[in-house]
C-alpha positions in Angstrom: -61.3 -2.4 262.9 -59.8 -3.3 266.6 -58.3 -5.8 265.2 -56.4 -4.6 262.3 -55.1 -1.9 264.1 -53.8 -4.3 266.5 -52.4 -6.6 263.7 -50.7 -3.6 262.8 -49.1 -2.5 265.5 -47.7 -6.1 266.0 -46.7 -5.9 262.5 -44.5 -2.7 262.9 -42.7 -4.0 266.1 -41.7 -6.8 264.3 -40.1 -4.8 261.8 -38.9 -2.2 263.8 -36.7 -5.6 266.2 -35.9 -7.2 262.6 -34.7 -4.1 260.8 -34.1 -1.1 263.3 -33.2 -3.2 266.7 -30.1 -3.8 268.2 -27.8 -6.8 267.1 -26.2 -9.4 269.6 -23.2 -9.5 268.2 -20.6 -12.6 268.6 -18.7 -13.1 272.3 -14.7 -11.5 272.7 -13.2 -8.1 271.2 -14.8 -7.2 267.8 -13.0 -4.3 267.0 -9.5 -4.8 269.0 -7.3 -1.7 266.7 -7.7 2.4 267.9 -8.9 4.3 265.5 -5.9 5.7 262.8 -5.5 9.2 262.5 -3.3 11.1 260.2 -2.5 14.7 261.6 -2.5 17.0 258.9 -0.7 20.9 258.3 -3.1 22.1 255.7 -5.6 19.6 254.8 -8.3 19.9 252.0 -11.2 22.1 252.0 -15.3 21.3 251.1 -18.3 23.4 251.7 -21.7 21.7 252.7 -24.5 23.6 252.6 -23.6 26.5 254.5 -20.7 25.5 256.3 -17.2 25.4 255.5 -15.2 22.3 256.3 -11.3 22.1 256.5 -9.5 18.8 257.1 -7.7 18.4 260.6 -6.9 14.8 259.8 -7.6 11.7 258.1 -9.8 9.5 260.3 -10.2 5.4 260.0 -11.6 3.2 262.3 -13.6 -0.2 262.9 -15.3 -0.1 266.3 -18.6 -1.4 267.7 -21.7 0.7 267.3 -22.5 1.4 271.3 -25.2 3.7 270.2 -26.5 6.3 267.5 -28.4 9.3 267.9 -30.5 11.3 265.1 -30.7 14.9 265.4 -32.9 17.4 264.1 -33.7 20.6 265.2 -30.2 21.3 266.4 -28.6 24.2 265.2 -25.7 21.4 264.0 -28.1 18.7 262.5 -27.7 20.6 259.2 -24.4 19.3 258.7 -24.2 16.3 261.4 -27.9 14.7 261.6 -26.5 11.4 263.4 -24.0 10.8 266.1 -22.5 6.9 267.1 -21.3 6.3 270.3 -18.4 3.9 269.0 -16.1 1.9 271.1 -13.0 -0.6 270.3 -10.8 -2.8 272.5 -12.4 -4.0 275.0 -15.5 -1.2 274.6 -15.8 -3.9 271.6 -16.6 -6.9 273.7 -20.0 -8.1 275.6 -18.0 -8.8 278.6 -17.5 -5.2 279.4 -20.6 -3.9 277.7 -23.3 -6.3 279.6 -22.0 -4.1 282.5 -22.4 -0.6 281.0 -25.7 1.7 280.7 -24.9 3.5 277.6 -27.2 6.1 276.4 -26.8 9.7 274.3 -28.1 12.6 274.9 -27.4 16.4 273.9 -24.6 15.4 271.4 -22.7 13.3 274.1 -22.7 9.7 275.2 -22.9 8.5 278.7 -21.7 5.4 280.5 -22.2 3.7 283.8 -22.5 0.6 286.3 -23.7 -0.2 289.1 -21.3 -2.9 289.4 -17.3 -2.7 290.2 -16.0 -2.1 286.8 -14.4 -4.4 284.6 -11.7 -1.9 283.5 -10.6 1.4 284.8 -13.0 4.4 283.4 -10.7 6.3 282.3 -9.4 3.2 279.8 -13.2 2.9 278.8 -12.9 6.8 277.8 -9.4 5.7 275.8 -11.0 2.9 273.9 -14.8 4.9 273.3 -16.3 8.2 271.6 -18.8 10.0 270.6 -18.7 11.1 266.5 -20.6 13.6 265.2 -21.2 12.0 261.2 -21.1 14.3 258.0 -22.2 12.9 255.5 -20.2 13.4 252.4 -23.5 12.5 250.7 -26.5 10.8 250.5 -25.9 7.8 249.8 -23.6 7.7 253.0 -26.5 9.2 254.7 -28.4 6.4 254.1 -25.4 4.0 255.3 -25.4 6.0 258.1 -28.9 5.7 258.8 -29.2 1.6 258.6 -26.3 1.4 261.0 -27.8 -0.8 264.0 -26.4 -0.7 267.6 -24.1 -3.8 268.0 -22.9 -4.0 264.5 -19.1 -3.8 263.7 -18.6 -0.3 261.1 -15.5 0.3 259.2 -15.3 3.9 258.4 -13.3 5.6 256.8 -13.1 10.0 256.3 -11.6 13.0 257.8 -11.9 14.8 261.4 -12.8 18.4 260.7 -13.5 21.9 261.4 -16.4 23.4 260.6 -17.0 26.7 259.9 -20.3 28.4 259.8 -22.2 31.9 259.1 -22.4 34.0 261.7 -19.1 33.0 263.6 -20.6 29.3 264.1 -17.0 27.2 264.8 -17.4 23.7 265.3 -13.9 21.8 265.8 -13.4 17.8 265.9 -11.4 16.4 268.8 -7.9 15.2 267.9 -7.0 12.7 270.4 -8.8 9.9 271.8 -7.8 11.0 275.5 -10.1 14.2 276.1 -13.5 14.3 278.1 -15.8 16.5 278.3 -17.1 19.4 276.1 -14.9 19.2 272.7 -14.1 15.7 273.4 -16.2 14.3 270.0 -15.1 13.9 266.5 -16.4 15.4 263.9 -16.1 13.3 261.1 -16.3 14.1 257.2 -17.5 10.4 256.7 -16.9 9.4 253.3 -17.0 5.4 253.4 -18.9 3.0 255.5 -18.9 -0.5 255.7 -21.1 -2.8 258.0 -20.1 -6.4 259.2 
């Protein structure tokens, strides 16, 4: 009995390194564009679930996969259960990234060395964010899900507002220059390719 259970355990780590670990992805910048944006006056409208979404622009980008975080008892996981910590330019490229502690936590990503930095941090926050994913549905819920830290995504969508009941307001960043609280994107994401 010992020993199946310990064949099975083996068994489920594999997997989990095969299918759910993080991929070493090729040497130099991966994902050298920013992200495009498209400012919009009066973008469309959805509703999912119980929330109200309005376009604030139309959002796409390929960047590195830094990180992703599942959420679930968050008042917000009913419209956003996954975040990626995403980075381009050089936030794209070992070199910088075998430097960097990234990690997620509370809806924000986090990153730091105890080396002298490669770049500035304030071009790391330039060329990095945090994105709070919508799925438009479930099939780009799943997407969403399989995406691996270290792979290359192209997605493609909208940054929104969200509106909710009882006064809940929950507005995407619209530059890439912000820190902070209200720095993310929230993104209506409804296309995602891995490489």
């Amino acid at each position: 009995m010992l020993r199946a259970i310990l064949i099975l355990l083996v068994a489920l780590y594999v997997l989990h390194a095969v299918f759910l670990g993080e991929v070493r992805p090729p040497e130099g910048v991966l994902a050298p564009s920013a992200p495009h944006q498209e400012d919009l006056e009066n973008g469309p409208r959805w509703k999912v679930g119980d929330f109200q979404l309005q376009a604030l622009a139309r959002f796409d980008l390929e960047a590195r996969v830094l990180g992703t975080e599942r959420y679930r008892f968050d008042r917000e996981s009913a419209l956003s259960p996954i975040d990626f910590a995403l980075g381009w330019g050089p936030m794209s490229a070992n070199a910088l990234l075998d430097t960097l502690d990234v990690s997620q936590y509370g809806r924000f990503f986090f990153y730091e060395t105890d080396e002298a930095p490669l770049i500035e941090f304030s071009e790391m926050g330039k060329n990095a964010s945090n994105v709070h994913m919508i799925p438009a549905d479930d099939t780009i819920r799943s997407r969403l899900f399989a995406v691996r830290t270290g792979q290359v995504v192209a997605l493609r969508g909208w940054l929104v507002e969200a509106r909710g009941p009882d006064g809940f307001r929950w507005r995407s960043s619209l530059t890439r220059n912000d820190t902070g609280g209200g720095a993310c994107e929230l993104m209506l994401v409804e296309s995602v390719g891995i490489r």
